[in-house]
N, C-alpha and C positions, 0 to 999 in steps of 0.2 A: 784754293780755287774759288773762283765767284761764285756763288749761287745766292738764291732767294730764301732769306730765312721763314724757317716756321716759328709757331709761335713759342715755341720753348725758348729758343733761341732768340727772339726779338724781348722779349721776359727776362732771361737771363743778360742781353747784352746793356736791355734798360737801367739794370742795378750794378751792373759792373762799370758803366761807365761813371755812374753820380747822377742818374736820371736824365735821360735820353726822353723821354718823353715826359713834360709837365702841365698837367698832371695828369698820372697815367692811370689808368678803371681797368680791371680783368675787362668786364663787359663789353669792354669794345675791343679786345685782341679778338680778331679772329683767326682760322687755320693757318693764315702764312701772308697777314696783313694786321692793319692796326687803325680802327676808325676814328676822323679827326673829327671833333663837336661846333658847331656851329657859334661863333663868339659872340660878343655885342657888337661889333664897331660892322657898320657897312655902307656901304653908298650905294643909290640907284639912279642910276642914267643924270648923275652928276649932284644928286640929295644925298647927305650924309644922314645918319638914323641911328637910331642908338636902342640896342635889344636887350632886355630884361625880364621879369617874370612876370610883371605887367601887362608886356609889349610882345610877345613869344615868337609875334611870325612875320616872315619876312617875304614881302609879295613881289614878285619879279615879274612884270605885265610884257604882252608880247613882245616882241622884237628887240626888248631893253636889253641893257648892259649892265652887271651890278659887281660889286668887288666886297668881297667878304673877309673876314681874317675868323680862324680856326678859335678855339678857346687855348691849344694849346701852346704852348712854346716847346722848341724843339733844340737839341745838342747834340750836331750830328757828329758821332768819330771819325776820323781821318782817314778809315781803313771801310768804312760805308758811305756807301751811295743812296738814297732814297726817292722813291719815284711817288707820283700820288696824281689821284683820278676820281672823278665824282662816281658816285656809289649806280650799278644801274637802275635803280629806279626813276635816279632824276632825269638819264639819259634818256631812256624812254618818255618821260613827257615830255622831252627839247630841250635839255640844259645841258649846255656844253660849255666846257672849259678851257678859255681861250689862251691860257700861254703852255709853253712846253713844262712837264710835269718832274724834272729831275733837279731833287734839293743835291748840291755837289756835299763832298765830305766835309767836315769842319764848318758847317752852316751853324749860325746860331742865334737865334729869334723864332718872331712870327711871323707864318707866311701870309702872300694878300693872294686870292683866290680871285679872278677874274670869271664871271658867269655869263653867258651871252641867252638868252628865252630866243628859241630859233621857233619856239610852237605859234600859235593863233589861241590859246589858253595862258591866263597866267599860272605861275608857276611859284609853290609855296614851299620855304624852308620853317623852321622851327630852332627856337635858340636853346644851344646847349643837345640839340638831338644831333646823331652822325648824318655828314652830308659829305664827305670823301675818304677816300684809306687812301694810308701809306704803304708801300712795299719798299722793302729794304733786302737791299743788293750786298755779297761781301767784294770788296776791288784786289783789285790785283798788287796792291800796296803790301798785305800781307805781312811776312817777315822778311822779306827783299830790302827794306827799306835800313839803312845804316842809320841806328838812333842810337848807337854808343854815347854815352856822356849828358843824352837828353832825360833831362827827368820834366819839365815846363814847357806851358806853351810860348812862354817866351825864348825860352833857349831853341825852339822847334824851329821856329818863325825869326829869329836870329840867324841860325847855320842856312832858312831858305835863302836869307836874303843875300849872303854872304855867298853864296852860292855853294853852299858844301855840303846840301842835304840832297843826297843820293842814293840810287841803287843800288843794287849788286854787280849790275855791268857796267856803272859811272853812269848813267843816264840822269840830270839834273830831274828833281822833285817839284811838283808844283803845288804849294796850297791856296787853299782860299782864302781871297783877301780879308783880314780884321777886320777893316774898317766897312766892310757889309754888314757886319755880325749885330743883331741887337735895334735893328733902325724900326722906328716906326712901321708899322703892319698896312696902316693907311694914312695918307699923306693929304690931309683934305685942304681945303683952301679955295680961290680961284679958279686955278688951275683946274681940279679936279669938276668942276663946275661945267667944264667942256664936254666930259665926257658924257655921248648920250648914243641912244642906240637908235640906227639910223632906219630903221626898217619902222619902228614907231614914229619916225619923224613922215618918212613915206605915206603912212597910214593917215596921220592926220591930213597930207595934201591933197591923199585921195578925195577922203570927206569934204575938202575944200572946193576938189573938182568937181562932185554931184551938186555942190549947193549952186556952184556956177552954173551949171546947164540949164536954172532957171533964169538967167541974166541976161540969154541970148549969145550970140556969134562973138561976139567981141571979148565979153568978159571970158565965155569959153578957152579960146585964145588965150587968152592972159593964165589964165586956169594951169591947160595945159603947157606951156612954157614952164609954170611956177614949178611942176610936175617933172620935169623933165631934169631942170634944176637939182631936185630932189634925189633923182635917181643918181644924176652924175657925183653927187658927192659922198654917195656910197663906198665909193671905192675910198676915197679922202677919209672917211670912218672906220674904214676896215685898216687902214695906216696906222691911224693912229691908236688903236684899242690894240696892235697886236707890236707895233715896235716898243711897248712898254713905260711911253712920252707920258704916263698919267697923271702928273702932277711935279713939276718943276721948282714948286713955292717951299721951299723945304724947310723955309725961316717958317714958315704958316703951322708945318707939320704938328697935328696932335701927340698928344700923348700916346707911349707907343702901345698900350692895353690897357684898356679901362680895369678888367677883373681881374688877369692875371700877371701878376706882379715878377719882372722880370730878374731871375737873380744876377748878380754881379760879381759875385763873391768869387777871389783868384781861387780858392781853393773847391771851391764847384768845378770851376774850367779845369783846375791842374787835373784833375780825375780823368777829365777825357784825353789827358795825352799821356797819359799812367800806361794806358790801354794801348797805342795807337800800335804795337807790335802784335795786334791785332789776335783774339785769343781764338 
């Protein structure tokens, strides 16, 4: 049946699969969650940055948008689901996480962490400290799932495709696409260059409005139109930060983790479909 593992069991299910979490610390399992560390790679309100033990923190100023990637890489089995959420502390000073928080089963990479500063303070991470947990779900895949003859993820991903990977009442299977698996964490370029957070753009046309009111009637005017302008293309930023459009230049795309080094190796992956009869 589904439930939310505790931490024995998210312990236990990390080494059973071939490392489910990389790389994984006691320190940050907590009772029935698992805290992801703050990476190098980030952008803010469309600046890429690059975090170190030099460079430690990472300043998110009001109303910005900033996109993060975790230090870790993740290998999710086919029989879990994993959900994830900014820790509360940063909720309470205005940092809120703007896409939906459910990694599907058989995900494998790093995730990008989208951050929106809703406060009037900025708002400070630190690299390598926890700034979200995972919660990890068991599905209902369970031992329902007909994997007679399956030992690989290619033989899994073969019977999907062919359509003969099924349940116990014929209900076809659905897994998660390969070619998601492993992509760059952040996609910088151009493109991402767009992205800015609209409520600091506001702000500035504010300031722009008060210096008007010493111009007189006219510039006022012009002032408040620019203002107006501003506000209406809020809604046009909130489109585009949440339909996930962040950066299209994929030929541009970096490297997919500066520190942690992503494994490839077929016999890491066979390990997680060893398991997918789910223990």
């Amino acid at each position: 049946m589904p439930a939310v593992l505790t931490a024995d069991r998210i312990r236990a299910y990390h080494y059973k699969v071939g490392r489910m979490i990389r790389p994984f610390q006691e320190q940050h399992l907590n009772p029935a969650s698992y805290d992801l560390t703050l990476g190098p790679r980030c952008l803010v309100d469309g600046e890429e940055q690059l975090l170190n033990a030099w460079n430690p923190v990472l300043r998110i100023p009001p109303g910005s948008i900033a996109f993060v990637t975790p230090r870790e890489v993740l290998l999710i089995p086919h029989w879990l689901v994993a959900t994830f959420n900014l820790k509360s502390e940063y909720i309470f000073k205005g940092l809120l996480m703007g896409i939906g928080p459910q990694i599907d089963p058989g995900f494998m990479g790093v995730l990008t962490c989208p951050l929106h500063n809703i406060s009037c303070e900025p708002v400070t991470l630190k690299f390598c400290e926890p700034f979200a947990k995972l919660d990890f779900v068991k599905t209902t895949w369970g031992r329902s799932v007909n994997l007679d003859g399956i030992t690989t993820e290619d033989e899994l991903y073969a019977r999907s495709v062919k359509g003969q990977l099924a349940a116990k009442d014929g209900e076809s299977m659905q897994l998660w696409p390969r070619v998601e698996n492993f992509k760059p964490p952040l996609q910088s370029g151009r493109g991402s260059a767009g992205v800015h957070g609209s409520l600091g753009t506001l702000d500035s046309e504010v300031r722009r409005f008060r210096r008007s009111l010493r111009w007189g009637g006219f510039g006022a005017a012009v002032a408040a139109i620019t203002i107006v302008a501003a506000v209406a293309t809020l809604g046009a930023y909130s489109l585009i930060y949440t339909d996930g459009q962040v950066d299209g230049v994929r030929k541009e795309a970096a490297a997919a983790h500066a520190k942690v080094p992503v494994e490839r190796n077929p016999r890491r992956v066979k390990k997680v479909v060893e398991v997918t009869r789910a223990p």
